[in-house]
NUMAR-926811 format. One line per 8 residues: for each residue x, y, z of C-alpha. Coordinates in steps of 0.05 Angstrom, whole numbers. Each point is the difference from the previous one (the first is absolute). Layout:
BEGIN
X Y Z ~ ...
***
This chain:
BEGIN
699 1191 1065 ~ 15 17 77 ~ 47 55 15 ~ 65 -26 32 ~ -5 18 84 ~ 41 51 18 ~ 62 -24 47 ~ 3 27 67
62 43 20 ~ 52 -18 35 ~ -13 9 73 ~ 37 43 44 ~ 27 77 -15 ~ 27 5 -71 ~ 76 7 -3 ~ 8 66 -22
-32 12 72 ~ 49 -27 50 ~ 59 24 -44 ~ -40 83 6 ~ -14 -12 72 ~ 73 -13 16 ~ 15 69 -48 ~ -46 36 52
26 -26 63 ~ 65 23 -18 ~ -10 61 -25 ~ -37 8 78 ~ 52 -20 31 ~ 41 52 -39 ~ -41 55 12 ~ -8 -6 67
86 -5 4 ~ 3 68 -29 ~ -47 32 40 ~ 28 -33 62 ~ 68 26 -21 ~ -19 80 -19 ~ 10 20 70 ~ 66 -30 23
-2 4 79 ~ 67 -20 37 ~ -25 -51 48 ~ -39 -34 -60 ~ 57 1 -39 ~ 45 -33 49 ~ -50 -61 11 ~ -4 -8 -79
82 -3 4 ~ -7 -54 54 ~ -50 -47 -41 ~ 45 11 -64 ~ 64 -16 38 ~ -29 -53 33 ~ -34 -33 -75 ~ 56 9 -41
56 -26 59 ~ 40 66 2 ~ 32 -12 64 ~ 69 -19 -6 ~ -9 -56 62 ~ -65 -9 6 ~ -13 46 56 ~ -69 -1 24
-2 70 43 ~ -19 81 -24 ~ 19 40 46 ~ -11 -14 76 ~ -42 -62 11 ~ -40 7 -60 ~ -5 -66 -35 ~ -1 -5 -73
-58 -53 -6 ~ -46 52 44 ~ 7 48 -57 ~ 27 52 36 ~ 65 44 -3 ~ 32 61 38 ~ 67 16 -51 ~ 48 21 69
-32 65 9 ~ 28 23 -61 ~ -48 59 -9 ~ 30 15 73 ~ 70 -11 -24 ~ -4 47 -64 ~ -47 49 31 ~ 50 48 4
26 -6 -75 ~ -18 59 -42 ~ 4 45 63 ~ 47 70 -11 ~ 54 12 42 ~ -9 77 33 ~ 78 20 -9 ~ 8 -31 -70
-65 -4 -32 ~ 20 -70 -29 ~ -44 -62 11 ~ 21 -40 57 ~ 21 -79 -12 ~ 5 -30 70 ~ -50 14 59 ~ -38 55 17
59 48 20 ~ 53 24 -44 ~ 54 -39 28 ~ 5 -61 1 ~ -23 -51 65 ~ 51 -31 39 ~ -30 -66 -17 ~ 12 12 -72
62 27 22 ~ 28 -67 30 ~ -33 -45 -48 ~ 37 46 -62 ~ 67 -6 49 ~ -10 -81 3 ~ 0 -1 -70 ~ 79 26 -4
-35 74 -20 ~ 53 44 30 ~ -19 62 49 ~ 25 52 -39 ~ -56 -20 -58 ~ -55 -9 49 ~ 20 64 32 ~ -16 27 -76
-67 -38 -20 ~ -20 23 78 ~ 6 75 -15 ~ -60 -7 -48 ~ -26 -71 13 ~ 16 -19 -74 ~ 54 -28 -43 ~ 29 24 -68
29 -30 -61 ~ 69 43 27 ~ -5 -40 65 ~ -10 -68 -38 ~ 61 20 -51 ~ 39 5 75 ~ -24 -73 27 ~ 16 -32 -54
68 31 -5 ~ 12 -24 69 ~ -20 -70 -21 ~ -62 9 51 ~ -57 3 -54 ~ -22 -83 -16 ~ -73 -29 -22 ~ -18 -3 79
-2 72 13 ~ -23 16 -57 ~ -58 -31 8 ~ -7 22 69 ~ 10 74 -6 ~ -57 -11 -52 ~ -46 -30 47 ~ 26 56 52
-39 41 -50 ~ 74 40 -7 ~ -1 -22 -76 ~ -60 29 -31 ~ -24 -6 -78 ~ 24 69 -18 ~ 69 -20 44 ~ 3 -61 -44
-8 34 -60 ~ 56 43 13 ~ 42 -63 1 ~ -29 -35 -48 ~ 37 60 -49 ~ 61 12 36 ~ 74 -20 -6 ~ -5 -43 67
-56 -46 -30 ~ 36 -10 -61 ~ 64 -12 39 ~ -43 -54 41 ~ -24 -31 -55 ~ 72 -5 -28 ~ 26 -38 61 ~ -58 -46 7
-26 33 65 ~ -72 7 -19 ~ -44 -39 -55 ~ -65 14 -33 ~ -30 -41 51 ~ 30 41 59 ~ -30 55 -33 ~ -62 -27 -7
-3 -16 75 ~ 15 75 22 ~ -47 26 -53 ~ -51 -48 37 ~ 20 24 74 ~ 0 74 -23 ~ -65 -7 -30 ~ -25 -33 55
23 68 43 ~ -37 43 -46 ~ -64 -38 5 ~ 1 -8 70 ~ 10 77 5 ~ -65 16 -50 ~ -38 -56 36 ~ -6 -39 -69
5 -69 -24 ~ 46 -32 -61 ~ -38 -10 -57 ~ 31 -58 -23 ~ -3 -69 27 ~ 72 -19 -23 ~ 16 51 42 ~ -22 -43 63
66 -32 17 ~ 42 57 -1 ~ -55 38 50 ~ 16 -70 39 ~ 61 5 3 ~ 4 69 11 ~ -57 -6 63 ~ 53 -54 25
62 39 -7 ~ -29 56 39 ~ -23 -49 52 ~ 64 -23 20 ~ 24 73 1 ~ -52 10 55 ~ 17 -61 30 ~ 64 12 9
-3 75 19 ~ -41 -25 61 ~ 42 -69 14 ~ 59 59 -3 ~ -37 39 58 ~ -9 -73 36 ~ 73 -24 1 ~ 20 77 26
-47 -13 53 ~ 22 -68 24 ~ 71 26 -11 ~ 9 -57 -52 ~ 44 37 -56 ~ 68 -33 33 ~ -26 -72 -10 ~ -45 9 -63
5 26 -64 ~ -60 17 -42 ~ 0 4 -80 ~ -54 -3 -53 ~ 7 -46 -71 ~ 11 26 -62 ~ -69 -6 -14 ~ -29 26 59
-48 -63 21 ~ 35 -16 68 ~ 38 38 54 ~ 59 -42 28 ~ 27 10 70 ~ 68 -45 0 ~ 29 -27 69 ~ 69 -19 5
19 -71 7 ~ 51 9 66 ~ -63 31 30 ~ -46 -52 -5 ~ 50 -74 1 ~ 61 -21 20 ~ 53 -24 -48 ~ -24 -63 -35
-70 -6 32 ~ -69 18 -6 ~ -34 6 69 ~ -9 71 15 ~ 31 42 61 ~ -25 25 43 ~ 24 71 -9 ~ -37 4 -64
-72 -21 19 ~ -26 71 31 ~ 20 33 -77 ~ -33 -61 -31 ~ -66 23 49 ~ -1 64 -30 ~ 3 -16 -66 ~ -51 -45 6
-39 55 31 ~ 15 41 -60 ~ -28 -63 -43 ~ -66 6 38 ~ -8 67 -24 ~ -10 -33 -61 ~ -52 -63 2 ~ -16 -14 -70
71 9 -31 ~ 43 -61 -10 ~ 72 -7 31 ~ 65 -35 -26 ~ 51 -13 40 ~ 73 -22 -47 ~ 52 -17 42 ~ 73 7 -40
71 -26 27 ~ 74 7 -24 ~ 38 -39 -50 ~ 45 -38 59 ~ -18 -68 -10 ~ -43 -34 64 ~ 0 -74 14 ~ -14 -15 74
-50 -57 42 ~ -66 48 -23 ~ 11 32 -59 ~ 42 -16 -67 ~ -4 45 -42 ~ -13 83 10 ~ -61 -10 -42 ~ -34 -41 50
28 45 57 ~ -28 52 -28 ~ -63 -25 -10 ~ -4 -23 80 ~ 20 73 13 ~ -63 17 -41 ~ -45 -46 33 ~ 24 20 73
-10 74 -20 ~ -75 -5 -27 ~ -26 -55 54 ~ 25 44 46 ~ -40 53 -21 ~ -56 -37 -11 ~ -7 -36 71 ~ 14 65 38
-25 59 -34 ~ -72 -35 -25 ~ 17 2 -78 ~ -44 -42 -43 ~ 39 -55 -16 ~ -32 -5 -74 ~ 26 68 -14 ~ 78 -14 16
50 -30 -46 ~ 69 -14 7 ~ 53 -32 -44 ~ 86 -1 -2 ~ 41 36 -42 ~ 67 -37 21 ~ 64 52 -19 ~ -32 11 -80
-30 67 12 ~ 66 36 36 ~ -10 79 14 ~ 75 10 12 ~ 62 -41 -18 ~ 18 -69 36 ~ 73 25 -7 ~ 7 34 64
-38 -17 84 ~ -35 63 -13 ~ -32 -16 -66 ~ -25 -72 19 ~ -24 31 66 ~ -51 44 -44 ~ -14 -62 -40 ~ -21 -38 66
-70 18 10 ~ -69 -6 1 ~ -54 37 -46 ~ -70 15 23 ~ -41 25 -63 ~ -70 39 10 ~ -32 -5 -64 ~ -51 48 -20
-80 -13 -11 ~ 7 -1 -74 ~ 57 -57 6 ~ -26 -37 58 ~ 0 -80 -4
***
């Protein structure tokens, strides 16, 4: 009897194949990740934190710019000079011995000075952190006495590199942290954020990178906090210049993402309307030559009125005065100081987001006004 013919295989790679193939592509892949990651170099580092940021959405606005004019879908990124900024961290002071928190000197610059002063820090403090350049858990204990010690500066002295890890220890065990905790002054969260910022200090000092990557959106938002401190140190320099601090008041945000230079409302309008005067237009020149300093960076301009009801022939209500004022503010800008159009926002407030009392002429004078925000790279439109 005939033997049965054999059946031919199945054609094509048996399954067992395709499913070891993929095991050995991975473990390629991973291979080559660790040995691209044994040597951490700084610039390297800073272009993986760009094309992590920019996968997993980390930016709180969907800002599209690192740094000066380096555009996230290049693949590059310059973190604001902060190797520049913290080069000096570490450093010993000659008469002390101590390590130095601010610049390069042991006091500290009159930039930091005036920014610190803007912040409702009062002179006899700075006069103290300036002997040394650095802060103590003593001078905290004092600012917060004094009602002077919120979230804002917090977070700013940290990314002032005046609150290092070993200074936030300290707190972290002493009476004024638990006293802060008490009253609902700080959080975990807050705490969290200046761990991140003083971190961030420390690594920019030993040239190093996190090691983390849910440590990304702190080092984000610590890169943009420090950004608008440099921003507004040199917009501060500007406005002396130009002789603009009598008609313009600058401020940073709680978070540090924009600087805000605010123009009063009798300045810029008359009573009730929303064409510009005259007298206004040379300071509105200069601060759009202050916004071309800054090409990339997206500008909001908010303008705000009183609570005294408005109901004339153009406008009847204050929310859609305000909004005109708004809209005269920005196009102005935009028509005479060559500011891309794409980059500039505006919007009205109305009388909901009052910075003094309506009670008195003085109070609703500060609440007349316009708002020109300068956001920072990270929190760019």
């Amino acid at each position: 009897m005939a033997k049965k013919k054999a059946e031919d295989p199945p054609k094509g790679s048996p399954a067992w194949m395709a499913t070891f193939s993929d095991l050995m592509n991975l473990l390629l892949c991973f291979f080559v990740l660790l040995f691209s990651m044994s040597s951490v170099d700084a610039n390297k580092w800073e272009e993986v934190v760009v094309s992590m940021t920019s996968a997993f959405s980390v930016f709180d606005v969907g800002s599209q710019a690192i740094g000066e004019g380096s555009l996230v879908g290049v693949g590059t990124a310059q973190l604001s000079n902060l190797d520049e900024y913290y080069a000096s961290l570490g450093q010993k002071s000659e008469e002390t011995g101590e390590e130095m928190r601010a610049s390069g000197d042991s006091e500290i610059d009159e930039s930091i000075k005036n920014l610190l002063a803007s912040q409702g820090v009062e002179e006899d403090v700075i006069d103290k952190m300036s002997k040394t350049g650095e802060i103590t858990v003593e001078i905290l204990a004092d600012m917060y006495e004094d009602g002077k010690l919120d979230e804002s500066l917090l977070k700013l002295l940290a990314a002032l590199g005046m609150i290092d890890v070993d200074l936030l220890d300290k707190l972290m065990q002493s009476d004024l942290m638990e006293k802060m905790l008490e009253d609902g002054a700080v959080d975990e969260e807050l705490l969290e954020q200046l761990r991140a910022l003083a971190e961030m200090a420390a690594m920019a000092d030993n040239n190093q990178g996190p090691t983390e990557v849910k440590d990304i959106k702190q080092m984000v938002s610590a890169a943009g906090m420090i950004e608008t401190t440099e921003m507004f140190e040199k917009i501060s320099e500007i406005t002396e210049i130009y002789n603009m601090n009598d008609d313009l008041a600058l401020s940073i945000d709680e978070g540090g993402t924009y600087v805000e230079m605010t123009i009063p409302g009798s300045l810029l309008f008359e009573s009730g309307s929303a064409t510009l005067t005259e007298k206004c237009k040379p300071l509105l020149l200069k601060v759009g030559d202050i916004l071309k300093l800054y090409p990339d960076n997206y500008v909001d301009v908010i303008g705000h009125t009183d609570n005294i009801p408005i109901n004339n022939a153009a406008f009847s209500s204050n929310d859609i005065l305000s909004s005109a004022r708004a809209i005269s503010a920005a196009q102005f800008i935009v028509k005479n100081c060559g500011i891309d159009i794409k980059r500039v926002g505006w919007t009205g407030r109305g009388e909901y987001e009052p910075v003094d009392t309506n009670d008195t002429s003085e109070g609703r004078a500060k609440n007349r006004r316009v708002e020109i925000r300068l956001y920072n790279s990270y929190n760019s439109k």
